[in-house]
DRENZA-778589 format. One record per residue (C-alpha): x, y, z; residue number from 1; residue in one letter. Coordinates in pm, 1 decimal. Example, Ala and Ser with C-alpha at 12.3 -4.5 7.8 and 13.67 -1.06 7.14 Angstrom:
BEGIN
<px 1230.0	py -450.0	pz 780.0	pos 1	code a>
<px 1367.0	py -106.0	pz 714.0	pos 2	code s>
This chain:
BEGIN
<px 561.1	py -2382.0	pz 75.6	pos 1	code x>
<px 672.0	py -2038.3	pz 187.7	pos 2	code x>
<px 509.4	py -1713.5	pz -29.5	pos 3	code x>
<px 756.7	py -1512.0	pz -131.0	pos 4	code x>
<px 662.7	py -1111.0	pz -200.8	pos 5	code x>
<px 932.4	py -929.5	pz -394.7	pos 6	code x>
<px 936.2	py -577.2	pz -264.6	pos 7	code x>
<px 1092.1	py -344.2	pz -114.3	pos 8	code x>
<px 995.5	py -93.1	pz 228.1	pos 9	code x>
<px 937.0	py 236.3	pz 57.1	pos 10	code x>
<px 687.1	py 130.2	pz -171.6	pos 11	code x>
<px 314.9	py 194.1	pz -10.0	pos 12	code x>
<px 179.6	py -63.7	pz -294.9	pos 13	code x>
<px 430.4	py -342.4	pz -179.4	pos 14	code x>
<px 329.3	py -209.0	pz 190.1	pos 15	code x>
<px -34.5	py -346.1	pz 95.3	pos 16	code x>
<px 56.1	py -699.4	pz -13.5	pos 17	code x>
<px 290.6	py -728.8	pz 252.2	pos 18	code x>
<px 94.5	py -663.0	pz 569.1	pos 19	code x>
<px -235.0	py -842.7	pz 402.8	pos 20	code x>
<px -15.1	py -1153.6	pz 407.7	pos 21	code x>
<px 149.8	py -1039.6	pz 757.6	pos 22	code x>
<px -234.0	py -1038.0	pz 939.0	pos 23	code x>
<px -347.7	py -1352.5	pz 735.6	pos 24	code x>
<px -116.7	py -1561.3	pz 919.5	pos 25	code x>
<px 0.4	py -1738.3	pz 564.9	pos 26	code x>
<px 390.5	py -1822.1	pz 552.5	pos 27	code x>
<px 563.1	py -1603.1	pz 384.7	pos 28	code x>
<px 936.1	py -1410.7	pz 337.7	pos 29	code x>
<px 1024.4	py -1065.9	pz 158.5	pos 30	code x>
<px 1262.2	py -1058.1	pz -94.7	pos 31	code x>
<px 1433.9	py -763.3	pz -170.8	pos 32	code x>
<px 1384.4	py -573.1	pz -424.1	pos 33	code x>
<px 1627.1	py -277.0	pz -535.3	pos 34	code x>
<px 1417.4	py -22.0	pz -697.2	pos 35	code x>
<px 1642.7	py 217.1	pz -672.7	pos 36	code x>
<px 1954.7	py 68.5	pz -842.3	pos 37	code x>
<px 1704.4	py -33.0	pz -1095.4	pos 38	code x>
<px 1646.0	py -430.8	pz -1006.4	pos 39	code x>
<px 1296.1	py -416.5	pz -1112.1	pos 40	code x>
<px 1420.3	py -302.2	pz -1473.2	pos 41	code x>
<px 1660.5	py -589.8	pz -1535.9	pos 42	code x>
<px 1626.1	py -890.7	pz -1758.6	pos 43	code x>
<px 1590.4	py -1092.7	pz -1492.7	pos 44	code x>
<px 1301.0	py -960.9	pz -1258.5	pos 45	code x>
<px 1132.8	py -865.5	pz -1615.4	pos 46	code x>
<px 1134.7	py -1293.4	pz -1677.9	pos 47	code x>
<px 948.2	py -1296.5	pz -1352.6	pos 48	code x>
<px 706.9	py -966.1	pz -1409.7	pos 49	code x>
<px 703.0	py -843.7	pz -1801.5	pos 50	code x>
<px 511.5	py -489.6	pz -1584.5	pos 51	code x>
<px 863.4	py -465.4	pz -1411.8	pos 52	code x>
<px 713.7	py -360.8	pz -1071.6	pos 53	code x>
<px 672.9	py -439.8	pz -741.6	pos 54	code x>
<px 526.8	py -594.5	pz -536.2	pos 55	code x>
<px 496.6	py -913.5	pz -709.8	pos 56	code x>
<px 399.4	py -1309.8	pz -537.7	pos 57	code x>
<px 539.9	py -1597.6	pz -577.8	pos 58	code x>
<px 369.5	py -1890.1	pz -443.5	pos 59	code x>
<px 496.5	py -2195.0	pz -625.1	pos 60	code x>
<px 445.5	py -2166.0	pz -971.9	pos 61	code x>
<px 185.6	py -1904.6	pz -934.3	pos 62	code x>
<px 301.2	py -1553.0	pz -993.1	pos 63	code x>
<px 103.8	py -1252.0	pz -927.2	pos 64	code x>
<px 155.9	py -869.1	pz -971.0	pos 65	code x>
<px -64.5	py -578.3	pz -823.4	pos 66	code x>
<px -105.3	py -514.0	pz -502.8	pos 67	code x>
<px -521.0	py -540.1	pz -540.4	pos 68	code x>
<px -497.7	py -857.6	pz -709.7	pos 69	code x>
<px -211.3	py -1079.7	pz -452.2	pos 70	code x>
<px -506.2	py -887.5	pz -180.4	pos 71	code x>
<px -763.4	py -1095.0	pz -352.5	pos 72	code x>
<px -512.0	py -1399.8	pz -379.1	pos 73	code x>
<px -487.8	py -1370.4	pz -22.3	pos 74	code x>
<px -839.8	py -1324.1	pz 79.2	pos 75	code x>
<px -915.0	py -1690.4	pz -190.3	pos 76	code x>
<px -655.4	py -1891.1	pz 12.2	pos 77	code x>
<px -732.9	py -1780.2	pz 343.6	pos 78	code x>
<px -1132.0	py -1651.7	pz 357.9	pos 79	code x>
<px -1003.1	py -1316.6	pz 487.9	pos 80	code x>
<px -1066.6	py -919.7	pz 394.4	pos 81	code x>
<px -1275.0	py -943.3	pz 126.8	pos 82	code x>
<px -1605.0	py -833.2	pz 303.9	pos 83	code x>
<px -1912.5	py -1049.2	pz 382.2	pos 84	code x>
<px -2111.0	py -1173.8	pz 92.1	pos 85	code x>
<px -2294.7	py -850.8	pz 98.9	pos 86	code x>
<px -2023.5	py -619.6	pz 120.0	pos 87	code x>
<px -1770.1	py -791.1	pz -106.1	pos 88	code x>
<px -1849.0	py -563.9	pz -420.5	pos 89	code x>
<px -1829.2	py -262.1	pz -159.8	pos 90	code x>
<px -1485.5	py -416.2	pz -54.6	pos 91	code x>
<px -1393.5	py -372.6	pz -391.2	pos 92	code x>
<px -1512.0	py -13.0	pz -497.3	pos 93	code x>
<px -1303.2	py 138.1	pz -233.5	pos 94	code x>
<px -1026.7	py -79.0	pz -297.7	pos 95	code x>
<px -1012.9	py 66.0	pz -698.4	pos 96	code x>
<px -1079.7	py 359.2	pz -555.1	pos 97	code x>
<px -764.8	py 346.9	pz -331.0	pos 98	code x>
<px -556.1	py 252.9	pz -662.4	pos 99	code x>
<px -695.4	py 531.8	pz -864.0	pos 100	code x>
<px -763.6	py 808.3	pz -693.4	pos 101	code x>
<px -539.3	py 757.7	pz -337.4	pos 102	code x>
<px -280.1	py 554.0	pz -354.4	pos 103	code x>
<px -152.9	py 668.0	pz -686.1	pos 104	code x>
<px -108.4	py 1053.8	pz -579.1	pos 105	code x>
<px 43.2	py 953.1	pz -262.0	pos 106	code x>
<px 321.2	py 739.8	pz -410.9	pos 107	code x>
<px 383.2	py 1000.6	pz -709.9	pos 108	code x>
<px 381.1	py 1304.7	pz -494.8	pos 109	code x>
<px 573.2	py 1096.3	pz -255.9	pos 110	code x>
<px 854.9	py 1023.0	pz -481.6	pos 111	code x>
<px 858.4	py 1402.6	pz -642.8	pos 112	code x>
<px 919.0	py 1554.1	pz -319.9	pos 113	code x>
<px 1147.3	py 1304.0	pz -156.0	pos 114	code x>
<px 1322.6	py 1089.9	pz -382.6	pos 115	code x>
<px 1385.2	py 1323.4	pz -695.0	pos 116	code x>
<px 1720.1	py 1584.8	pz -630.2	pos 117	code x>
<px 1584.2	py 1877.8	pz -475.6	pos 118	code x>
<px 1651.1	py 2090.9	pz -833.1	pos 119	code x>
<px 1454.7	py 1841.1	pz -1001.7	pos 120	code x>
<px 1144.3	py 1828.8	pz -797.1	pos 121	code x>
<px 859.9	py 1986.1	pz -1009.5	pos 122	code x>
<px 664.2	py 2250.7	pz -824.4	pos 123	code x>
<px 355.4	py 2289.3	pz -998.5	pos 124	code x>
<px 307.9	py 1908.4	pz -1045.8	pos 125	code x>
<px 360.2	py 1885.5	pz -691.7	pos 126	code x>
<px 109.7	py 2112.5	pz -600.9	pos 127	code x>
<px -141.6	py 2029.6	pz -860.0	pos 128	code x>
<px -111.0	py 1623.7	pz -694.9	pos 129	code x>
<px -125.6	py 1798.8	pz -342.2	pos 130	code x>
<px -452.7	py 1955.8	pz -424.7	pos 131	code x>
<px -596.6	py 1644.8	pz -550.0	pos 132	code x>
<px -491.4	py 1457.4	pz -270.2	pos 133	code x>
<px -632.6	py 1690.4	pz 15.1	pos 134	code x>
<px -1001.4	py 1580.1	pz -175.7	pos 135	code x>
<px -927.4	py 1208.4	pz -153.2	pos 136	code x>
<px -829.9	py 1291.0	pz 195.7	pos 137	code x>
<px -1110.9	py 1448.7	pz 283.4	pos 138	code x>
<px -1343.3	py 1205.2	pz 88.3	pos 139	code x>
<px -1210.2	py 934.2	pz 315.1	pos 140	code x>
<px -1221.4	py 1118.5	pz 625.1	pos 141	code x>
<px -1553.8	py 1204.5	pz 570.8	pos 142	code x>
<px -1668.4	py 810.1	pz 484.7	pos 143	code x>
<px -1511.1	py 729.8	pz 832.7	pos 144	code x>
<px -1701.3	py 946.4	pz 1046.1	pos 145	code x>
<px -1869.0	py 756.6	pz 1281.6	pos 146	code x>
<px -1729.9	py 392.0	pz 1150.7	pos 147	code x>
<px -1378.8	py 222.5	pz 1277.0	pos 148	code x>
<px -1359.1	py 33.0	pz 947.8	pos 149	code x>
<px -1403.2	py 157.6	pz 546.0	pos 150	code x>
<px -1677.8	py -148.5	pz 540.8	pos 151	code x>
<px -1827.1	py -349.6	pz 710.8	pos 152	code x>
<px -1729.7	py -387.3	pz 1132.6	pos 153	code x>
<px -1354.8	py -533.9	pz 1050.8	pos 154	code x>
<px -1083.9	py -516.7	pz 848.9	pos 155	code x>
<px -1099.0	py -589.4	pz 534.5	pos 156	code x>
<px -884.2	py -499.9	pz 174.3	pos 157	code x>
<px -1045.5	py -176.0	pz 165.7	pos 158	code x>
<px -876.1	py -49.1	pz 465.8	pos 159	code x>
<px -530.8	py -257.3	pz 356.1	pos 160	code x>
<px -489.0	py -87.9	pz 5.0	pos 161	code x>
<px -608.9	py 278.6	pz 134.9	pos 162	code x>
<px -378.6	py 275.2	pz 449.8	pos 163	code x>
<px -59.9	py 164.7	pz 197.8	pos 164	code x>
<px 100.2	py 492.4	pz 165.8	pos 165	code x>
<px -41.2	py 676.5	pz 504.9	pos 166	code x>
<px 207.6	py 499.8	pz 774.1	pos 167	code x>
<px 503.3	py 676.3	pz 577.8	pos 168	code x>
<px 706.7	py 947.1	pz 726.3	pos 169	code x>
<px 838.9	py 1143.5	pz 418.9	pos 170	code x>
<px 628.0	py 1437.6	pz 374.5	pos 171	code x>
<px 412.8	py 1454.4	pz 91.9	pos 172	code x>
<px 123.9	py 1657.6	pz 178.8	pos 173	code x>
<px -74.3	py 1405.7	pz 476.5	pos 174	code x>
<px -91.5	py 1533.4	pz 785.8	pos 175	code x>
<px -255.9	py 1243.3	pz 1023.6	pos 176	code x>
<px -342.2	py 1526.7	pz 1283.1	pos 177	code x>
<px -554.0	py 1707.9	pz 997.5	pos 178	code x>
<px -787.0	py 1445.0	pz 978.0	pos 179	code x>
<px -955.9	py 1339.2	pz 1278.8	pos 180	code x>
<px -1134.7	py 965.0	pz 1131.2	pos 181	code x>
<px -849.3	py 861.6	pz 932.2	pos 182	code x>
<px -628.1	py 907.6	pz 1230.9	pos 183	code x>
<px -904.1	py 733.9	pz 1470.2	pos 184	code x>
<px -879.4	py 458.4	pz 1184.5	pos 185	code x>
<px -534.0	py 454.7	pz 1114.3	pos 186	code x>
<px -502.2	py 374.3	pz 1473.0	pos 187	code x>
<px -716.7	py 91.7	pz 1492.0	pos 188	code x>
<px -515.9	py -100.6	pz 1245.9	pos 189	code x>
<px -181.1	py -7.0	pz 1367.8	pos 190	code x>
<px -317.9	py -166.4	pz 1709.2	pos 191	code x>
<px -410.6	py -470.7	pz 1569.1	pos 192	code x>
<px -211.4	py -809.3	pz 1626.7	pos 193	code x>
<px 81.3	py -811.8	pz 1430.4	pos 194	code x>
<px 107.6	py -496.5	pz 1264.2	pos 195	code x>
<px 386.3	py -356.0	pz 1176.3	pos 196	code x>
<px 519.1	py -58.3	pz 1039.5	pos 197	code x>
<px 625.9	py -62.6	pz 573.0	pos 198	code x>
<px 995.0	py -41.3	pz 713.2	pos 199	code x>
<px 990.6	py -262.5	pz 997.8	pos 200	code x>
<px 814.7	py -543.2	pz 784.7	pos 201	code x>
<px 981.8	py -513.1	pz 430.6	pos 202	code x>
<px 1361.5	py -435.6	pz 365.6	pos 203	code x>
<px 1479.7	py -100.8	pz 204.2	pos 204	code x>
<px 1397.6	py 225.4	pz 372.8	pos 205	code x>
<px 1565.9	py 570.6	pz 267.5	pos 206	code x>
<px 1835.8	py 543.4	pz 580.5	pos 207	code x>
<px 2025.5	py 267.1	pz 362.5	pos 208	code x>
<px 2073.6	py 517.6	pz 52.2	pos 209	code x>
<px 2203.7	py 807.1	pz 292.9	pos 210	code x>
């Protein structure tokens, strides 16, 4: 039976589900999900996720929402990025890390400065998140000196959930040339098998609202 992942390509947290089940080689299909119309508000996609977000997974009657949690559902059904016995609880630091300290900056400051009318972007919440960010940046940067991989000598969730929101064009304060072991890293995954870009593997990018 084919996985289904509601999303949609400009989220960095549907980005993480969606190229976790792209490199596990599991069947599986986007469905679209229009944020920005406000699908994932509706009666409807509520009946499937009461959190009304995405990404969400749909594998039979199994539903799952969280982009950390369908990364564990993936790693159970296939034996894939969760670390080596001895790493796994390392695996899983940097992935709550990623959700608390990374990924959620990036995708707010993100959407402040790109997807919010110009007149309606805040300033000093944008700069506040900016200044936070440069120290997870730098954190990270400085935790990949001298290793291609967050843990461990391959890929694993840790490197899936922090990468979500760095492949993204729109500027939100990330400058890949800044920061010389995330972009030695960054390119390592991008040049593995099957990657693909968030808006080359999920549908929805900003080019369809112009």
């Amino acid at each position: 039976m084919t996985i289904k992942l509601h999303c949609f390509g400009e989220s960095g947290n549907s980005y993480k589900a969606a190229l976790a089940l792209e490199l596990s080689g599991l069947d599986w299909e986007p469905v679209f999900v229009d944020f920005f119309n406000g699908a994932s508000r509706t009666d409807a996609y509520r009946e499937l996720n009461t959190m009304g977000e995405a990404p969400l997974l749909i594998d039979g009657d199994l539903k799952l929402s969280q982009s950390g949690v369908i990364q564990q559902y993936i790693s159970d059904k296939t034996g894939k990025f969760a670390g080596a016995d001895d790493t796994r609880y390392e695996v899983l630091r940097w992935v709550l890390w990623d959700n608390h300290k990374l990924s959620s900056m990036c995708g707010m400051t993100r959407f402040l400065m790109n997807f919010l009318p110009e007149d309606k972007r805040p300033k000093d919440v944008i700069a506040f998140n900016q200044g936070r960010l440069q120290a997870a940046f730098a954190v990270l940067d400085t935790h990949l000196d001298g290793r291609d991989w967050i843990v461990g000598s391959g890929l694993t969730n840790a490197d899936l959930s922090c990468c979500g929101y760095l492949f993204y064009p729109e500027p939100y304060g990330f400058e890949r040339s800044d920061w010389a072991n995330i972009d030695r890293w960054m390119t390592n995954i991008e040049t593995l098998p099957g990657w693909k870009h968030p808006y080359d593997l999920m549908p929805g990018r900003p080019s369809d609202r112009a």
